[in-house]
DOLUM-223922 format. One record per residue (C-alpha): x, y, z; residue in one letter. Coordinates in pm, whole numbers, padded with zeros to 5 digits, always signed. Layout:
N
XYZa ...
This chain:
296
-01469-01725-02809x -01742-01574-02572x -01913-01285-02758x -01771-00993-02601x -02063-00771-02406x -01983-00361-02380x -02101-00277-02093x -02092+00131-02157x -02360+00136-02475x -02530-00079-02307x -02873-00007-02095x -02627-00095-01737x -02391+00181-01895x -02146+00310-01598x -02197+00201-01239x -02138+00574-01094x -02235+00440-00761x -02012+00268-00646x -01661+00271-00459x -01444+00137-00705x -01590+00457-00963x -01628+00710-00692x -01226+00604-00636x -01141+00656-00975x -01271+01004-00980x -01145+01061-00640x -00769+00951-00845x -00818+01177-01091x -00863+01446-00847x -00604+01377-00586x -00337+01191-00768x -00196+01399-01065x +00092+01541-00810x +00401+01522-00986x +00717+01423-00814x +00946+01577-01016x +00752+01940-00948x +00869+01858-00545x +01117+02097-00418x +01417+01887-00235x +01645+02165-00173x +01589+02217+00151x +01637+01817+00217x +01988+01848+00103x +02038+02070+00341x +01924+01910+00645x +02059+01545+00519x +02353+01727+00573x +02290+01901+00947x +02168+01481+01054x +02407+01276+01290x +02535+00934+01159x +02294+00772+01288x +01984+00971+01177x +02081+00920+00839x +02113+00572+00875x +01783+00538+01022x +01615+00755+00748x +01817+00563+00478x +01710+00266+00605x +01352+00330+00591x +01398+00502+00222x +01551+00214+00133x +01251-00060+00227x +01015+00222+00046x +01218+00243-00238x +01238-00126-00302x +00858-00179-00153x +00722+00056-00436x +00933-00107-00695x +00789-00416-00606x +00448-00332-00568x +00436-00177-00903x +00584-00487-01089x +00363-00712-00884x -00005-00552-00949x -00058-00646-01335x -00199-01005-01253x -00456-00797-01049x -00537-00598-01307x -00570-00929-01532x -00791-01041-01356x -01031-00814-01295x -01038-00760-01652x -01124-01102-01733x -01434-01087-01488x -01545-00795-01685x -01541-00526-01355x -01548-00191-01570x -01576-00003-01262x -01289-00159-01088x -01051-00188-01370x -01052+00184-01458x -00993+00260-01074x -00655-00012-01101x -00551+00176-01417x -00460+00495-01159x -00357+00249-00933x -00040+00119-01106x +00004+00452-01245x +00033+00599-00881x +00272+00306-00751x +00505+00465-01041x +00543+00778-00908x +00606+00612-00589x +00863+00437-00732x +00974+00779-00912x +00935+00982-00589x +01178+00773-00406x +01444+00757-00663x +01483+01147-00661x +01529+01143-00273x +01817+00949-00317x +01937+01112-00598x +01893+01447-00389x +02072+01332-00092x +02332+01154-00312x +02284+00821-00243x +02344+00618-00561x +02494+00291-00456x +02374-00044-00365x +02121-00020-00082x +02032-00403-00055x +02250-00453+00266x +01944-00250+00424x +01705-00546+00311x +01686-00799+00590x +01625-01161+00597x +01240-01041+00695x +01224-00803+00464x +01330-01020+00168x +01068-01281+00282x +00821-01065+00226x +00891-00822-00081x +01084-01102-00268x +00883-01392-00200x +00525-01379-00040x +00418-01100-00213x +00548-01205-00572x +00413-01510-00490x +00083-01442-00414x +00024-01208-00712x +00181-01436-00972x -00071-01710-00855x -00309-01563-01032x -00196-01545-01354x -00342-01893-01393x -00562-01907-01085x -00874-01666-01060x -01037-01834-00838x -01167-01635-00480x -00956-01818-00275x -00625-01685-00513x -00775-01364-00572x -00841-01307-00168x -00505-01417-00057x -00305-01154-00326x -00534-00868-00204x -00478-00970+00169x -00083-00991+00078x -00066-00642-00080x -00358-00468-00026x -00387-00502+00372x -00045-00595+00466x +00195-00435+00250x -00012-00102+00208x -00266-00178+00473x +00004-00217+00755x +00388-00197+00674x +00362+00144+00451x +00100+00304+00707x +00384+00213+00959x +00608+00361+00758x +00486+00690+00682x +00434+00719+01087x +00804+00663+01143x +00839+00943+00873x +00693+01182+01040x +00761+01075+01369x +01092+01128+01313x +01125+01466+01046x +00811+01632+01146x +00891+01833+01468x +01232+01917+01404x +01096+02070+01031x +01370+01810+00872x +01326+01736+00472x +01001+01964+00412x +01034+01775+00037x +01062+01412+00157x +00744+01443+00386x +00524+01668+00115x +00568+01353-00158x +00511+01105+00198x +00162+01312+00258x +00110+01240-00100x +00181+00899-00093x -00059+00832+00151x -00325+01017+00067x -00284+00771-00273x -00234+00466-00070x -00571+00540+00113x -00721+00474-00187x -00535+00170-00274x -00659+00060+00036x -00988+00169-00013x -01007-00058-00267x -00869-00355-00135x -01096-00330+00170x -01379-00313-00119x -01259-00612-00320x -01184-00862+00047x -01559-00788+00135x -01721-00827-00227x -01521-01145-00192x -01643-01238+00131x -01997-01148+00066x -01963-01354-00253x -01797-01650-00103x -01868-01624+00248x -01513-01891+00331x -01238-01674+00171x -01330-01470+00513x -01147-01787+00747x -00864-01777+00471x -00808-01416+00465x -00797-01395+00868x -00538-01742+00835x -00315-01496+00600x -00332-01203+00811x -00214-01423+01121x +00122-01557+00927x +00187-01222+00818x +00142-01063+01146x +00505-01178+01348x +00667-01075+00995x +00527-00724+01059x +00694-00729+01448x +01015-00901+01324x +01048-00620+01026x +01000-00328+01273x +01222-00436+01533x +01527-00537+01289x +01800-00273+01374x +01665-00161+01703x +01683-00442+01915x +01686-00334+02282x +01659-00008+02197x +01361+00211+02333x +01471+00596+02151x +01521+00693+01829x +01815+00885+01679x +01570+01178+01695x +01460+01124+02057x +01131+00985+02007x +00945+00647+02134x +01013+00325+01891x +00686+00253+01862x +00663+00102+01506x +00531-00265+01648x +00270-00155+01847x +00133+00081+01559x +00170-00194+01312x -00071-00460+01521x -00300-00102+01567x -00319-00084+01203x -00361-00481+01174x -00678-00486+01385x -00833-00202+01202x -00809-00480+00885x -00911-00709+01063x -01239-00547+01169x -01289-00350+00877x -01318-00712+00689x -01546-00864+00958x -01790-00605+00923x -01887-00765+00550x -02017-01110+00701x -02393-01064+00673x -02346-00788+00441x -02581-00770+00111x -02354-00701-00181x -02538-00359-00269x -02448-00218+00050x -02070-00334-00023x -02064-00190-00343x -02229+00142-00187x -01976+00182+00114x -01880+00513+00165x -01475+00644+00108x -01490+00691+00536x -01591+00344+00592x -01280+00224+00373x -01036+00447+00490x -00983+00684+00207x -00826+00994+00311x 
C-alpha cells in the first residue's frame, strides 16, 4: 500500500486559490437553505385556481425534476471516488456539498408533491427520451468509473451530468418554471426552492466546467471526445423538450414554447466555455474566476 501523504500538515497545506475551494466556501455560504423551512401554502392554493392542462404541464415538468434529482444524487458517488483516489483535497471537499445539495433537491421536490397532493405513480410522465437518458446514459456513464479512472471515463461522466443534465436540461427547466409561474405570481414556494436550486446548480456547474478543462489542459484529446458526447446528446435534448407539445406553439399559460431553442442556447455556451481551455496553462484553469464558470 502507497504511504498515504496529508496534504493539510503538510508545507502545500490548503490550495485557497482555487475554484474548486473558493466553491466550497461559496456552498457553505449559499447552500444551507432548508426545504422544509419553504412556505407552500400559497401553492396549494393556486394548484387549485390552474386549468387541467396547466397542471398537467407543471406536473409534468415536477415530475422529470423529481426523478432527475433522484438520479443525480444516486449517480455522483463514483465521482466522488474518484477524485478521492487522485488525492484532489480541494475538489473533494467542494463534491461533499455537492451530493449533499442534490439531496435537498431530491427533498425539495418531494414536498411539492406532497403539498399539491400528488402521491401516486408519476412514471407515465417519463418518456421513451427521458428514460434514455436518466435511466441509462447517465447511470452508465457514472458507473464506468467505478473501475475506470482514466480521462477519457472521467471526461465523458462529467460531460453526461455536469454539462448536459445540469448544464442544459435543468437550466431549461428552471426557464420553463418561471416562464410559466412567474408573471401570473403562481406557486411563490415552488419558484423560491427553483431560485435556490439554481443558484446551487451554478455551482455544480461551476465545477464541472473546472474539472472538463483541467482535463483538457491535462490531456489535450478528451477535448474531441467531450465535443463527440455533447453532439449525441444534443437531438436527445430537442426530442425531450418537444415530447407532449408536438405542433403546438403556446403554452397552457399563454407563453412561447421555446424550451428547444433555449436548450441548444445553453448547449453552445458549453461548448465554448470548454474550448476556451485549449492552450490554457493549468494555473490559469485552476485560478478561473466563479463569472467565467457560470456560478451565480
Amino acid at each position: 500500500m502507497k504511504e498515504r501523504v496529508i496534504l493539510t500538515t503538510s508545507s502545500r497545506g490548503i490550495n485557497e486559490d482555487s475554484l474548486p475551494y473558493r466553491l466550497y466556501q461559496k456552498a457553505k455560504k449559499f447552500g444551507i437553505w432548508n426545504p422544509a423551512d419553504i412556505d407552500f401554502s400559497q401553492d396549494a392554493i393556486d394548484w387549485q385556481r390552474m386549468t387541467d392542462e396547466q397542471r398537467e404541464g407543471i406536473l409534468r415538468l415536477i415530475s422529470m425534476f423529481q426523478a432527475g434529482e433522484e438520479a443525480v444524487t444516486l449517480d455522483l458517488l463514483p465521482l466522488m471516488m474518484a477524485i478521492a483516489k487522485e488525492g484532489r483535497l480541494e475538489e473533494e471537499m467542494f463534491l461533499t456539498t455537492f451530493l449533499y445539495e442534490e439531496a435537498k433537491h431530491t427533498e425539495f421536490f418531494r414536498l411539492v408533491l406532497n403539498t399539491i397532493g400528488e402521491k401516486g405513480d408519476l412514471s407515465h410522465f417519463h418518456s421513451d427520451t427521458y428514460k434514455k437518458i436518466f435511466y441509462e446514459i447517465l447511470p452508465t456513464a457514472m458507473q464506468r468509473i467505478e473501475t475506470d479512472q482514466s480521462p477519457e471515463a472521467i471526461a465523458e461522466a462529467s460531460t453526461v451530468y455536469n454539462m448536459f443534465v445540469e448544464g442544459v436540461l435543468a437550466e431549461t427547466g428552471y426557464y420553463s418554471f418561471y416562464n410559466s409561474l412567474e408573471d401570473i405570481g403562481y406557486m411563490p414556494g415552488l419558484l423560491k426552492g427553483i431560485g435556490h436550486l439554481k443558484r446551487d446548480e451554478s455551482r455544480h456547474i461551476g465545477y464541472g466546467t473546472f474539472l472538463l478543462q483541467r482535463l483538457i489542459c491535462e490531456h489535450p484529446h478528451v477535448y474531441d471526445i467531450i465535443m463527440k458526447k455533447l453532439q449525441e446528446l444534443a437531438p436527445l435534448a430537442i426530442q425531450l423538450n418537444t415530447e407532449g407539445t408536438e405542433g403546438e406553439e403556446i403554452s397552457a399559460f399563454g407563453k412561447p414554447l421555446e424550451g428547444p431553442e433555449f436548450s441548444m442556447k445553453q448547449l453552445q455556451v458549453r461548448i465554448e466555455i470548454l474550448t476556451r481551455a485549449k492552450g490554457r496553462r493549468i494555473e490559469d484553469i485552476y485560478r478561473m474566476s466563479e463569472t467565467e464558470a457560470g456560478v451565480l
